[in-house]
ZAMARGU-4260 file (C-alpha; in steps of 0.2 Angstrom, whole numbers, plus 5000, padded with zeros to 4 digits):
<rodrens>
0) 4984/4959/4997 | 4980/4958/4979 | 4971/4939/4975 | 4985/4927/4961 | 4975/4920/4948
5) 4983/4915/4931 | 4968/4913/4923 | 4963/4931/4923 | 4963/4939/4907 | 4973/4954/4911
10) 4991/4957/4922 | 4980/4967/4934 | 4963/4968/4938 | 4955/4981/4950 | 4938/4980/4956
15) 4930/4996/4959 | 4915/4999/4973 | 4904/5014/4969 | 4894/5024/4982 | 4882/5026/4967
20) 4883/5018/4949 | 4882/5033/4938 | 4893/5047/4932 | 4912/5043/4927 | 4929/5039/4935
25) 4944/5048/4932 | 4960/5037/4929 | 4977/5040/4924 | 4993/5028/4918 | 5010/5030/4925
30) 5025/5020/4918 | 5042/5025/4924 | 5039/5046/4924 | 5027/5056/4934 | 5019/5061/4917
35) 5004/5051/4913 | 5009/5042/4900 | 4995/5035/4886 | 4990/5018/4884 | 4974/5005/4884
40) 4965/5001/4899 | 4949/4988/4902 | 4933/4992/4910 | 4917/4984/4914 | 4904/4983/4925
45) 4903/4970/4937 | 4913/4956/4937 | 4912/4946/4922 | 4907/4949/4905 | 4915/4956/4887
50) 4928/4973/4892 | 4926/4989/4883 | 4945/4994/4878 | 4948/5012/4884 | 4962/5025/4877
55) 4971/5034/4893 | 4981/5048/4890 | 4986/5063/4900 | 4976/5068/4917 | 4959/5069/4910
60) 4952/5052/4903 | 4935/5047/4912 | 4926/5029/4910 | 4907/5027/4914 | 4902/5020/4930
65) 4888/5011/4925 | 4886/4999/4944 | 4892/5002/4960 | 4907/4986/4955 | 4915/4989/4941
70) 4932/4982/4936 | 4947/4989/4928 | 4961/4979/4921 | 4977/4982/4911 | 4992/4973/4907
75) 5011/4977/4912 | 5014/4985/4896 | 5032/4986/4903 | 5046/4996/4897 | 5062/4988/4902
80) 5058/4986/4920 | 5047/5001/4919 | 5028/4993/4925 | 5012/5003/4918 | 5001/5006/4932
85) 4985/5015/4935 | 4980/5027/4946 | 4961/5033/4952 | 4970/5050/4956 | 4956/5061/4964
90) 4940/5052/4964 | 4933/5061/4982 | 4916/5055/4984 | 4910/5040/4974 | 4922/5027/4976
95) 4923/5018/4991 | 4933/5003/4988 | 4948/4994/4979 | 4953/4977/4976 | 4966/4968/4966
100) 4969/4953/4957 | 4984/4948/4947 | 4989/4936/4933 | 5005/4933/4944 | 5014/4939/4958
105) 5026/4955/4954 | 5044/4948/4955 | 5063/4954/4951 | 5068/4971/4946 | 5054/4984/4947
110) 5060/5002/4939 | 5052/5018/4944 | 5036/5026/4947 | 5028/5008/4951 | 5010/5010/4957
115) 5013/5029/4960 | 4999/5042/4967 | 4987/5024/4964 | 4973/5032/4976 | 4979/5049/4981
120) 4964/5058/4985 | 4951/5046/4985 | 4943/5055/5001 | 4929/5042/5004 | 4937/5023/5000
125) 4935/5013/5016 | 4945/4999/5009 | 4962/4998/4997 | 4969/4981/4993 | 4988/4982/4990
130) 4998/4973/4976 | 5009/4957/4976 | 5027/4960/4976 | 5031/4946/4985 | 5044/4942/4970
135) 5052/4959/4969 | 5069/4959/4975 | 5076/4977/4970 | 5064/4995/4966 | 5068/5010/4957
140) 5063/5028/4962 | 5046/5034/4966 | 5041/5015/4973 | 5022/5015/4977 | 5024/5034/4981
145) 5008/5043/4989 | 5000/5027/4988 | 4983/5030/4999 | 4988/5050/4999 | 4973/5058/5007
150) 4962/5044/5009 | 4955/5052/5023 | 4940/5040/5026 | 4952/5024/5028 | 4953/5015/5045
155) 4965/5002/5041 | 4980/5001/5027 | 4992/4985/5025 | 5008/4984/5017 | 5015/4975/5002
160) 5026/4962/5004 | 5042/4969/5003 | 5051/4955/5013 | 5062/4952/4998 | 5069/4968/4993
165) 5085/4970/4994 | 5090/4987/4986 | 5078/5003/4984 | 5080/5020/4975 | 5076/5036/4981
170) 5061/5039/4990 | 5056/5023/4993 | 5038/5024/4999 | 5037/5041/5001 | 5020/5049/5009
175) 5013/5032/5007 | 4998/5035/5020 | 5000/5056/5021 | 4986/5061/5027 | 4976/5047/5030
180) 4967/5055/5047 | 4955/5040/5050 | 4968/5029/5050 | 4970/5019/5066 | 4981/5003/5059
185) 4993/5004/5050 | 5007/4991/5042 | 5026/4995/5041 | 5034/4986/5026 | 5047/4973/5030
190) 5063/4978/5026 | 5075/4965/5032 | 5083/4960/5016 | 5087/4979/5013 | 5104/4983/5012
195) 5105/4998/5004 | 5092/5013/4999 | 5091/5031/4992 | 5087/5048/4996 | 5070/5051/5006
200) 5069/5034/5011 | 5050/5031/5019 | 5051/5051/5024 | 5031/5056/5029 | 5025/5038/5026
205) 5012/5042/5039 | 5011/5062/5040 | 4994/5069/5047 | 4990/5050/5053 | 4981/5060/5069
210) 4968/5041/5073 | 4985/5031/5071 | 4983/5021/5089 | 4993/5004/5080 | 5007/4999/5069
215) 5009/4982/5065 | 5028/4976/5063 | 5039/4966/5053 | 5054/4961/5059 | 5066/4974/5061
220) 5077/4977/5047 | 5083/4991/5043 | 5078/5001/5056 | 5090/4993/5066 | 5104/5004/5065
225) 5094/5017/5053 | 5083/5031/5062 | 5068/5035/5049 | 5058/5049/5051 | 5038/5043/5046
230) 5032/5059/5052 | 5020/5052/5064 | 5010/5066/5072 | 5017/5071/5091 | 5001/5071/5095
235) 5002/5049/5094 | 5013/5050/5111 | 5005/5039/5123 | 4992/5034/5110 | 5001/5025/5097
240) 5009/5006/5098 | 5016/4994/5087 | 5012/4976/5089 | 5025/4961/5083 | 5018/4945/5078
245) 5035/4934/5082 | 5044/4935/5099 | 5061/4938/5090 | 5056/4953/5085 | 5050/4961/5100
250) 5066/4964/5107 | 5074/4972/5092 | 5057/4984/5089 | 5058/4989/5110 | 5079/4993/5108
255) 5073/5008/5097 | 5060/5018/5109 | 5076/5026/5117 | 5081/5044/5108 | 5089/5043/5090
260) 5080/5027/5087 | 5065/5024/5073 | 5050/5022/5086 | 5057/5037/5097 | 5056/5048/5085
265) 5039/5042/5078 | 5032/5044/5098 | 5034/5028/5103 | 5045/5029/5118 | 5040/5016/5129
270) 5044/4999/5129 | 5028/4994/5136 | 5021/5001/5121 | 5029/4986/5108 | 5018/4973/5110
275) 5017/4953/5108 | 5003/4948/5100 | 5003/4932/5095 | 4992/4930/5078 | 4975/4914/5081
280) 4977/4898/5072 | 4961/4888/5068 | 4954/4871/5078 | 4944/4865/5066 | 4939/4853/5080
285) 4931/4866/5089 | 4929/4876/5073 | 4935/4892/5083 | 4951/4902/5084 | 4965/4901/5101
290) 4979/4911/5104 | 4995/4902/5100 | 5004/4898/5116
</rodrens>
């Protein structure tokens, strides 16, 4: 999850791993519409130093990767509760990772198109960091849609922290890790302040996941009494389990392997396969990790 520091000079900071520090990076800006929108960006290369101001506008604006980190930053520029947010829409070979740091953690309403298509097609990133909405209590449509979209080459993806949202609008993380086929770990956000959402809710959050062998589960929430289709491959079956980190959950999470249940129908149909694992605490007495017991 993205890093806090209120010192930064921007809202949002993204720094950029290259396989190789020359030719340019595509970037494009959303804020409430799936039409890039126009407005200023940040770039430079490594990690401190003067920025050079960019002009984004439409689906063609490039910036010179002059090092294999670079950083990107940009501010809110909000429109009502509409956030500006970038996206690295298609950048297939060269970049290989993302990480974030904000001014402040994400909090209250959050209108539409929020961090939409932020990494869609970025074939080769190994790592993607995820941003902190911790604060966030209710989303608009199009919320972090297509998020890691084709990011073929990732072999683990979190979540944000959605534990405070109480209301979504329609399709609420939508195709949020489509077609991530490396993936073998994967998060599912934490809808247990949830109590109402829109059309599409989480549909093909993990379509064409074909290495997915582990979900990693919040408490239950709404899922409970909700059947959501993430479009988990059939071919997961026998392969794929989700793993709790509190005992109270693990009960709720096994009630739904049986038919018409969330896990069922995303081919995990055995209770066996919802697993207690307990996360390591730290004895800096013997400056090693033990299970909690």
């Amino acid at each position: 999850m993205a890093e806090i520091n209120p010192l930064q000079d921007y809202d949002l900071i993204n720094t950029l791993t290259f396989a190789s520090g020359s030719g340019t990076c595509d970037i494009r800006l959303y804020r409430g519409s799936g039409t890039a929108y126009s407005g200023t960006v940040y770039y430079r290369a490594g990690t401190s130093g003067s920025w050079t101001s960019l002009s984004v506008s439409g689906t063609s604006t490039t910036f010179p990767v002059s090092s294999t980190t670079m950083q990107v930053a940009n501010d809110w520029n909000k429109s009502g509760n509409h956030y500006m947010t970038p996206s690295f829409y298609g950048q297939s070979t060269n970049l290989t990772g993302i990480a974030m740091s904000q001014k402040a953690v994400v909090s209250g309403v959050v209108g539409d198109f929020f961090m939409y298509s932020f990494a869609l097609n970025c074939y080769a990133l190994t790592s993607l960091d995820v941003p902190d909405i911790s604060g966030v209590t209710s989303v608009g449509d199009i919320f972090i849609y297509s998020f890691a979209y084709n990011c073929s080459s990732l072999t683990s993806l979190d979540v944000p922290d959605t534990s405070s949202i109480t209301s979504a609008g329609d399709h609420f993380m939508r195709t949020y890790a489509s077609g991530c086929t490396s993936l073998t770990t994967l998060g599912v956000p934490d809808t247990s302040s949830i109590t109402s959402v829109g059309s599409v809710f989480m549909t093909d959050f993990a379509q064409y996941c074909s290495s997915l062998t582990r979900l990693e589960l919040p408490a239950v929430g709404w899922f409970a009494s909700n059947n959501v289709d993430w479009s988990v491959p059939s071919g997961r079956l026998n392969n794929l389990k989700g793993y709790v980190t509190n005992s109270t959950d693990l009960s709720d999470w096994q009630a739904l392997v049986t038919t018409g249940n969330t896990l069922y129908t995303n081919y995990i149909r055995s209770s066996g396969d919802v697993i207690l694992e307990l996360p390591p605490i730290f004895n800096p007495a013997i400056g090693r990790r033990r299970l909690l017991l």
